[in-house]
C-alpha positions as CSV (number, residue, x, y, z in Angstrom):
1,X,0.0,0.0,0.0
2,X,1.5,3.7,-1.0
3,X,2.9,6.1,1.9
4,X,-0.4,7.6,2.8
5,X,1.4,11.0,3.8
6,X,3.0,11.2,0.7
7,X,0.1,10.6,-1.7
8,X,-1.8,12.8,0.2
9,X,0.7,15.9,-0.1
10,X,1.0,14.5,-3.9
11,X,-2.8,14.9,-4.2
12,X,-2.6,18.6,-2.6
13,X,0.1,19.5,-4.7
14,X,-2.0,18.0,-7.8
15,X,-3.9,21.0,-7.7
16,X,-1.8,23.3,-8.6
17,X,-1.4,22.1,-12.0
18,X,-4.6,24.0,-13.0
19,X,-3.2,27.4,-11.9
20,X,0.1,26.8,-14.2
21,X,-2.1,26.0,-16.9
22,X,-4.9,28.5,-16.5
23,X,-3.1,31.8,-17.8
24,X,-1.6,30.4,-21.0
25,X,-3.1,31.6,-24.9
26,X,-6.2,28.7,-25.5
27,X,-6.2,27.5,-29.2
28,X,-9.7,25.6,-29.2
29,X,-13.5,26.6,-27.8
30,X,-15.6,24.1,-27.5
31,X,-19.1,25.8,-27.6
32,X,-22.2,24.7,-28.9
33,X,-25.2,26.1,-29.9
34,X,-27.3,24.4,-27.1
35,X,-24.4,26.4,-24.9
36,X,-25.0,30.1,-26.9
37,X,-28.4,30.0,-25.7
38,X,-28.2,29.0,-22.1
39,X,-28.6,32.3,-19.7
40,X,-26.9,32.5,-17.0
41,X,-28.5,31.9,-13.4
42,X,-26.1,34.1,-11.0
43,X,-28.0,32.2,-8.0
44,X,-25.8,29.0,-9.4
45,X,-22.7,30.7,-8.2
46,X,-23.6,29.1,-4.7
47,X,-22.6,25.3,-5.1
48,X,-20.4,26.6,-8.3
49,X,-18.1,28.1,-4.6
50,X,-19.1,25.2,-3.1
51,X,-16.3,23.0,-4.5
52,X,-13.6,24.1,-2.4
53,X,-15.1,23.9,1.0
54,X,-16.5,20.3,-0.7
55,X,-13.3,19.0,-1.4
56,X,-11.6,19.8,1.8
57,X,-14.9,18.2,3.9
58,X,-14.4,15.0,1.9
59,X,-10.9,14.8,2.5
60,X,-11.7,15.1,6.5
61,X,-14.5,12.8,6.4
62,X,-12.4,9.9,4.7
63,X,-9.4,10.3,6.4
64,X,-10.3,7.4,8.2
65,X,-12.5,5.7,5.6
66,X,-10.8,2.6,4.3
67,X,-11.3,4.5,0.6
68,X,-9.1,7.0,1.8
69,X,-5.9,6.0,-0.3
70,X,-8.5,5.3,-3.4
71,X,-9.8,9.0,-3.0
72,X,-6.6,10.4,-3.2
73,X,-5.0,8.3,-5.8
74,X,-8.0,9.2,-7.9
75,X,-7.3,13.2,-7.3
76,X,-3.9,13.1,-8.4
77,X,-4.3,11.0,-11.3
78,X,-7.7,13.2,-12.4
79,X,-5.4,16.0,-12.2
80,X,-2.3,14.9,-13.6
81,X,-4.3,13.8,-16.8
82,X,-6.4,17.1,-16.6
83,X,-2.8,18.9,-16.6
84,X,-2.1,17.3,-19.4
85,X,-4.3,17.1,-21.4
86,X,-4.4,21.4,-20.7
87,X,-1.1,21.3,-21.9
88,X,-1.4,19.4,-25.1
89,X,-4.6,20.7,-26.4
90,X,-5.1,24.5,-24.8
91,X,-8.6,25.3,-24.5
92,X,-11.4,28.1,-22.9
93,X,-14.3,29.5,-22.4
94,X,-15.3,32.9,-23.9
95,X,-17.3,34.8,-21.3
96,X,-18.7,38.1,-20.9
97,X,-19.5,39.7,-17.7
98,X,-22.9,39.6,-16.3
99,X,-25.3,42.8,-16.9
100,X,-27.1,42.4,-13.8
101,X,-26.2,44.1,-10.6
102,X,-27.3,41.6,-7.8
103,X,-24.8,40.0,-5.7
104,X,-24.4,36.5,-7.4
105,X,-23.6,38.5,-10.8
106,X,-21.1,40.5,-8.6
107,X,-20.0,37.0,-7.5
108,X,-19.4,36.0,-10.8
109,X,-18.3,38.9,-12.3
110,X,-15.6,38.7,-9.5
111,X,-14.8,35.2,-10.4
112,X,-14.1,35.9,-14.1
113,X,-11.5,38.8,-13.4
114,X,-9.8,36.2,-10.8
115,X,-10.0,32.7,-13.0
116,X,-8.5,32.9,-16.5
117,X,-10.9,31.4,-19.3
118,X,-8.7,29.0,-19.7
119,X,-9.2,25.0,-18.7
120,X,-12.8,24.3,-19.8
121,X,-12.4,21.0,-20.7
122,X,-12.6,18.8,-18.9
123,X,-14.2,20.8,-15.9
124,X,-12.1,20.8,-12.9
125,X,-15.3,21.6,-11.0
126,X,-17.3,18.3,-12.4
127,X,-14.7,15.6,-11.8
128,X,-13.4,16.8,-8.5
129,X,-16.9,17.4,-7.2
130,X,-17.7,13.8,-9.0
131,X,-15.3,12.0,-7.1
132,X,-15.9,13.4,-3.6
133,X,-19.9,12.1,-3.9
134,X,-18.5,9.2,-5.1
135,X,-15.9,8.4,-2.4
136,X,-18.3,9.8,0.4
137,X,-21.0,7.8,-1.0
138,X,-19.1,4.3,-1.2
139,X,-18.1,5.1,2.4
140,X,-21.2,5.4,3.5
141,X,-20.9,8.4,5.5
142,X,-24.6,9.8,6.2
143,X,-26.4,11.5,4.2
144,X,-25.7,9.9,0.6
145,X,-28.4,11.8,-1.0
146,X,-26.9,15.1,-0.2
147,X,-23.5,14.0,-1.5
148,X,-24.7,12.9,-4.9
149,X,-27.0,16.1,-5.2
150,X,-23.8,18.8,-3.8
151,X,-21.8,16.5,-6.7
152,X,-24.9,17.4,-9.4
153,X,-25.3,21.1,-8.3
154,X,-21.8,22.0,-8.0
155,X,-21.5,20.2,-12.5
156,X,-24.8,22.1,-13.1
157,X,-23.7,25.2,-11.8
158,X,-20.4,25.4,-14.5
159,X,-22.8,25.8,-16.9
160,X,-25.6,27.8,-15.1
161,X,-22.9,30.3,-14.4
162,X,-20.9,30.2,-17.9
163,X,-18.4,29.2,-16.8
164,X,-17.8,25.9,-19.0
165,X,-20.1,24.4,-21.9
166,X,-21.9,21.1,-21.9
167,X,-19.3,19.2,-23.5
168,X,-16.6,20.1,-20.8
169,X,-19.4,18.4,-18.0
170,X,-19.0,15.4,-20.4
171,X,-15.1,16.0,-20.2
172,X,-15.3,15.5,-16.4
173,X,-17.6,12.7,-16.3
174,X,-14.6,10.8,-18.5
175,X,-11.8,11.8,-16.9
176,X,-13.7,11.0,-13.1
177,X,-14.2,7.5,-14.9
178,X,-10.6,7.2,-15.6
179,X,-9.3,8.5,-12.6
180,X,-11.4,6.3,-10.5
181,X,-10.6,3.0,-12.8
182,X,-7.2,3.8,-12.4
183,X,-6.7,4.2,-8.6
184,X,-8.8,0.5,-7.9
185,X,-6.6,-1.2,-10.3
186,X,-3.1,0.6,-9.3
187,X,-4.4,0.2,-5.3
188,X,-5.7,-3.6,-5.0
């Protein structure tokens, strides 16, 4: 069995791969026409934020699980391939800032000046979130309904708030297949 200290810090440091990535020129866009005529729902930018405390709760909550290596290993390998894969084929999201002057549009509008355009497929946001309900729900930590719906809001709000297209939700559905494939076969 891997050093459980180390994979974890890998894991941690796997992250880091999206901000190296996320400022670089994008060659390919990867919108539809399905995606040109959804509108935005600022309200969406709630579970969209709700990744990040999502991920850490899930790493907390499993630390004891006996899925804990699996969870990991699948992290790092989701975003060493999503690294990747950014790399080789640079690709984005053209956005334009919300109109409207509530504050979920300010939310938004806030999160587009911070997060390049850059990355949209596969979603970051759909595959982590994907593999937390996942691991949480194997687990069987309480509450498995409100795992697998946080996992659905949190991929239907990258779209609800513009910030990726329908085929980068596909992207993350793949890669979060591959990822957790991978860890049960290199962990058994």
């Amino acid at each position: 069995m891997p050093n459980t200290i180390v994979l974890t810090i890998l894991s941690v440091l796997s992250f880091f791969g999206y901000t190296l990535t996320n400022k670089r020129p994008y060659k390919h866009v990867f919108e539809t026409r399905f995606d040109k005529r959804v509108k935005p729902w600022p309200i969406f930018v709630i579970p969209y934020l709700g990744l990040f405390p999502f991920i850490g709760l899930t790493y907390l909550l499993l630390l004891s699980s006996p899925y804990y290596v699996h969870f990991i290993m699948s992290i790092f390998i989701v975003n060493t391939l999503a690294t990747l894969f950014w790399v080789l084929v640079p690709n984005g999201v053209k956005r334009e800032p919300l109109e409207e002057k509530c504050l979920f549009s300010k939310t938004i509008n806030f999160i587009y000046s911070i997060d390049g355009d850059r990355n949209g497929f596969p979603s970051g946001h759909v595959f982590l979130s994907l593999i937390c309900s996942y691991y949480l729900i194997i687990s069987s930590i309480p509450f498995t309904g409100l795992w697998a719906l946080i996992g659905l809001l949190i991929a239907f709000s990258t779209v609800l708030t513009k910030q990726h297209y329908v085929i980068d939700i596909l992207g993350g559905h793949l890669f979060t297949v591959v990822a957790l494939v991978s860890s049960f076969y290199l962990i058994s």
